[in-house]
Wavefront OBJ file of the C-alpha trace (Angstrom):
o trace
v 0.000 0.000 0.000
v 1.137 3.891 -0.624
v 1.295 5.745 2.075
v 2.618 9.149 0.732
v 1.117 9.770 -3.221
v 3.732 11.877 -5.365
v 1.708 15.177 -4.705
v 1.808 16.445 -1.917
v -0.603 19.536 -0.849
v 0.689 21.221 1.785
v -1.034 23.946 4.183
v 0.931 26.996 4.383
v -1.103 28.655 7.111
v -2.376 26.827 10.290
v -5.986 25.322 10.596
v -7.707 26.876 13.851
v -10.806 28.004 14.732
v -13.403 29.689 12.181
v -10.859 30.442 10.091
v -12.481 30.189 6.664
v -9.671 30.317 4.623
v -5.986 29.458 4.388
v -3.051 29.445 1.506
v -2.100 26.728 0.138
v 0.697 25.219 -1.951
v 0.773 22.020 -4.279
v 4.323 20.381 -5.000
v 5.638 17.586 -6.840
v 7.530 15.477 -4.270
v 7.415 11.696 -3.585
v 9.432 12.079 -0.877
v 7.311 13.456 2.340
v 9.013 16.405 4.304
v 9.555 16.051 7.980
v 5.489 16.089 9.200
v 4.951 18.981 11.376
v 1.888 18.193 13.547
v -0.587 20.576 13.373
v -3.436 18.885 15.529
v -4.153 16.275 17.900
v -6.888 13.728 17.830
v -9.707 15.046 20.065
v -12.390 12.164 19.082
v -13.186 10.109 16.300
v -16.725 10.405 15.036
v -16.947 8.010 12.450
v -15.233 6.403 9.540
v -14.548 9.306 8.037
v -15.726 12.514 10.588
v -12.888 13.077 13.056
v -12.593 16.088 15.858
v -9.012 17.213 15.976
v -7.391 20.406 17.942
v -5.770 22.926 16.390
v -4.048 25.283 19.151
v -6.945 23.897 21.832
v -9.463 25.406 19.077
v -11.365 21.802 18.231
v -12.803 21.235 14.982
v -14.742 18.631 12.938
v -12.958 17.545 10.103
v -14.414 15.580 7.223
v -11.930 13.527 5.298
v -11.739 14.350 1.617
v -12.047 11.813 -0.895
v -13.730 8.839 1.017
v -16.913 7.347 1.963
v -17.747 5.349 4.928
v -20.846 2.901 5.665
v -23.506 5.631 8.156
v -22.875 4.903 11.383
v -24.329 8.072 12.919
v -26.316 9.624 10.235
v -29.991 10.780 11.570
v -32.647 9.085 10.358
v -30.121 6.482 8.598
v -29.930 3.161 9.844
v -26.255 1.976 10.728
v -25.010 0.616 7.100
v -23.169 -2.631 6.854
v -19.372 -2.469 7.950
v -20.162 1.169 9.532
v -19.074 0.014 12.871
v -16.128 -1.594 11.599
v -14.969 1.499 9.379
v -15.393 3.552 12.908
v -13.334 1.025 14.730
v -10.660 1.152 11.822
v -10.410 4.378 12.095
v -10.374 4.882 15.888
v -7.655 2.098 15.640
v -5.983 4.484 13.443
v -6.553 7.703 15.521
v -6.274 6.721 18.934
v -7.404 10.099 21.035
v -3.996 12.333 21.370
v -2.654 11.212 17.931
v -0.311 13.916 16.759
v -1.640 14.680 12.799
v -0.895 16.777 10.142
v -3.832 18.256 8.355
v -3.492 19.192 5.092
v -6.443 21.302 3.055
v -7.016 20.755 -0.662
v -9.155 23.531 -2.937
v -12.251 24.100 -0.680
v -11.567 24.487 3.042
v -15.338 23.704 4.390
v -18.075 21.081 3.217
v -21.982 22.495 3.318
v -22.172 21.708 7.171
v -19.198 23.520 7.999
v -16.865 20.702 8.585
v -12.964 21.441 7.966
v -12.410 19.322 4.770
v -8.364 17.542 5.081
v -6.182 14.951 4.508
v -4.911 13.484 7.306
v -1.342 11.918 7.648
v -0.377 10.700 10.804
v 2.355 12.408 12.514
v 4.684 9.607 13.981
v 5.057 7.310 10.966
v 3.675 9.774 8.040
v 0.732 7.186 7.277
v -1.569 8.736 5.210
v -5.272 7.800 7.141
v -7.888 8.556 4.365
v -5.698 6.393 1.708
v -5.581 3.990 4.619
v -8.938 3.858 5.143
v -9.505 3.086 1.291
v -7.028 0.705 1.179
v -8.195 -1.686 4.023
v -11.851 -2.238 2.564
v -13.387 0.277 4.893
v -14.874 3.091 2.617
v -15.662 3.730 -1.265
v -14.100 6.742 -2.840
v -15.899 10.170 -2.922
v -14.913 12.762 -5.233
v -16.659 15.976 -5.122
v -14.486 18.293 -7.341
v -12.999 20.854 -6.754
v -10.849 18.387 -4.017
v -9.569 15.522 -6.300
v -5.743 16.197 -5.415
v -5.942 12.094 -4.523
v -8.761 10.978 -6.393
v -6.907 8.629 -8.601
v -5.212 7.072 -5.840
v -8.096 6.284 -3.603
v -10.234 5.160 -6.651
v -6.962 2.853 -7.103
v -7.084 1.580 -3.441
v -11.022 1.016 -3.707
v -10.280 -1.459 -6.763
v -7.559 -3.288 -5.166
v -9.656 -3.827 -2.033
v -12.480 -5.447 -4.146
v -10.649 -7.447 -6.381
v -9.163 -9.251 -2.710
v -12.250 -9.059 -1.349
v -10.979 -7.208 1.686
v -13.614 -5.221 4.500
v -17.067 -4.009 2.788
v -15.950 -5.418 -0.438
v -16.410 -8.765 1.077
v -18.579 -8.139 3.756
v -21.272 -6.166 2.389
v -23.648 -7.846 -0.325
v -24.728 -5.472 -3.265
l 1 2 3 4 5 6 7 8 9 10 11 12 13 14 15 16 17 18 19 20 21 22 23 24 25 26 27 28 29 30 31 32 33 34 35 36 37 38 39 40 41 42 43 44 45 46 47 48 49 50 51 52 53 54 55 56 57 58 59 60 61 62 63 64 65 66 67 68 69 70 71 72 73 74 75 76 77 78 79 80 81 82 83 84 85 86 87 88 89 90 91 92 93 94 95 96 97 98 99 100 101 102 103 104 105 106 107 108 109 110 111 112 113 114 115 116 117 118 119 120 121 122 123 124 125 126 127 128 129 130 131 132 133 134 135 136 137 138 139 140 141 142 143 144 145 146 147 148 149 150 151 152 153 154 155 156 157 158 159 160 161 162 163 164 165 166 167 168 169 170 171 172
């Protein structure tokens, strides 16, 4: 499995609070620079909603470019592996994980949720390709975030064709 794709988008002003908008930079580099944590793991909310503080300012951030099963959608029953994808990614994320955060084109979804990428600080594992990777979400590609698209799409197919987490789990 990849755990760093080639490109690399890297926030060039820190996530905190209501800010709405940051700079950003995109560059070509397949090898990952020294990862600077800029949050810590407050909660995990789901397979793919996290809470992470930035500065003691905690946020709800939405990882770009996956999809996992509902676990705590209202008025949506809990959809097969959901519980598992949450475990995954708790296993993942322990509470006080040390992350970077990294922003692609939009900074916010329509509920207000900090849209990232999340890399792991201690070992530079990158949690939403992860995620893919293991069987525990489909991709999700809302342009104009699609930095990674390719590679999660990539991940999805390889987790299908071994039958690995939903892929296997999940009928239809």
């Amino acid at each position: 499995m990849k755990l760093w794709p080639g490109w690399l988008v890297v926030l060039a002003a820190a996530c905190g609070g209501n800010s709405q908008a940051a700079s950003i930079t995109t560059t070509a580099n397949s090898n990952p620079p020294a990862l600077q944590p800029n949050g810590t793991v407050d909660r995990v909310i789901d397979g793919d909603t996290i809470d992470i503080s930035f500065r003691g300012d905690v946020e709800r951030v939405r990882l770009i470019g996956i999809d996992t099963p509902e676990t705590k959608k209202p008025n949506t029953p809990i959809q097969c592996f959901g519980p598992e994808a949450s475990d995954f990614t708790h296993g993942l994320l322990p509470e006080g994980t040390l992350v970077q955060v990294v922003r692609d084109v939009e900074a916010r979804d329509v509920y207000g949720r900090l849209l990232g990428y999340v890399y792991r600080s201690n070992d530079g594992l990158f949690v939403n390709l992860a995620i893919v990777a293991g069987g525990y979400a489909k991709p999700l590609t809302i342009p104009p975030n699609v930095t990674f698209a390719t590679d999660f799409v990539q991940a999805a197919r390889d987790a299908e064709a071994a039958d690995q987490g939903l892929w296997g789990g999940c009928s239809g």
